[in-house]
C-alpha positions in Angstrom: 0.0 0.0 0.0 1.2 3.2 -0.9 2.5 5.9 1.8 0.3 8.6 0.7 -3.1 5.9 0.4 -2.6 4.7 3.7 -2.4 8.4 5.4 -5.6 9.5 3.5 -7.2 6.2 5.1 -6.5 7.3 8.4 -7.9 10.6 7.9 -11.5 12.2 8.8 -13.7 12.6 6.3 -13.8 16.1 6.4 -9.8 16.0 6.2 -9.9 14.0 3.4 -12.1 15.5 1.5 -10.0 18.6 2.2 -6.8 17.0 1.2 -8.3 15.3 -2.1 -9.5 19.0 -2.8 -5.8 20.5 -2.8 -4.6 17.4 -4.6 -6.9 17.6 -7.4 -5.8 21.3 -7.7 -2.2 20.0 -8.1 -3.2 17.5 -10.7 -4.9 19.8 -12.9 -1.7 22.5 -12.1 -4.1 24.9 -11.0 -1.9 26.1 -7.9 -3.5 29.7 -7.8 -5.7 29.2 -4.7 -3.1 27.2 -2.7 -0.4 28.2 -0.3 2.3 27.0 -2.1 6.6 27.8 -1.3 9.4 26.5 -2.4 11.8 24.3 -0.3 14.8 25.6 0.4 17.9 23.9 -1.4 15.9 21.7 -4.0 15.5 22.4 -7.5 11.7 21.6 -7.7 10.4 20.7 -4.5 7.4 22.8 -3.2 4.8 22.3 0.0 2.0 23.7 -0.2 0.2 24.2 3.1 -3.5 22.7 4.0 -4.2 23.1 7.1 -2.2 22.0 9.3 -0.8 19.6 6.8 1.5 19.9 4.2 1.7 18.2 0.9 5.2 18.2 -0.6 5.2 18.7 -4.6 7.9 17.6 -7.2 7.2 19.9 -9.9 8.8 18.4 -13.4 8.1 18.9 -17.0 5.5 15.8 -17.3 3.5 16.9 -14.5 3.5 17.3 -10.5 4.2 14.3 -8.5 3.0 14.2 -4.4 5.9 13.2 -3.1 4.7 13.0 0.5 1.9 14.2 2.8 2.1 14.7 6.4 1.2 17.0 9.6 2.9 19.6 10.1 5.8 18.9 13.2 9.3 18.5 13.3 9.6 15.8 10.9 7.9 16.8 7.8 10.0 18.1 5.6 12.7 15.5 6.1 12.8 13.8 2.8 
């Protein structure tokens, strides 16, 4: 089971449904209405902030790519 999959599972419904909003944004590359920024010392790595979670986004020529989701703390941006 995939990383990402198994944290949407353990997610409220109303979280999901907020999450699955942001991420269908990102896969139509409409980032306009997000809080996006990009991470320090990579090339094209961006998190764009939901909440009090943060989706981390690989931005490439064939498209965006979630590389991880998480809550916000300590550890999240450790890649």
């Amino acid at each position: 089971m995939d990383q990402i999959e198994k944290f949407l599972r353990k997610r409220t419904e109303k979280e999901h449904s907020i999450l699955m909003a942001a991420i269908n944004l990102i896969a139509r590359n409409e980032w306009g209405g997000l809080d996006v920024k990009k991470l320090k010392g990579f090339k094209h790595l961006f998190r764009i902030r939901v909440g009090n979670f943060r989706i981390i986004v690989e931005k490439g020529k064939k498209g965006n790519y979630i590389v991880k989701i998480d809550e916000r703390d300590g550890q999240t941006y450790k890649i």
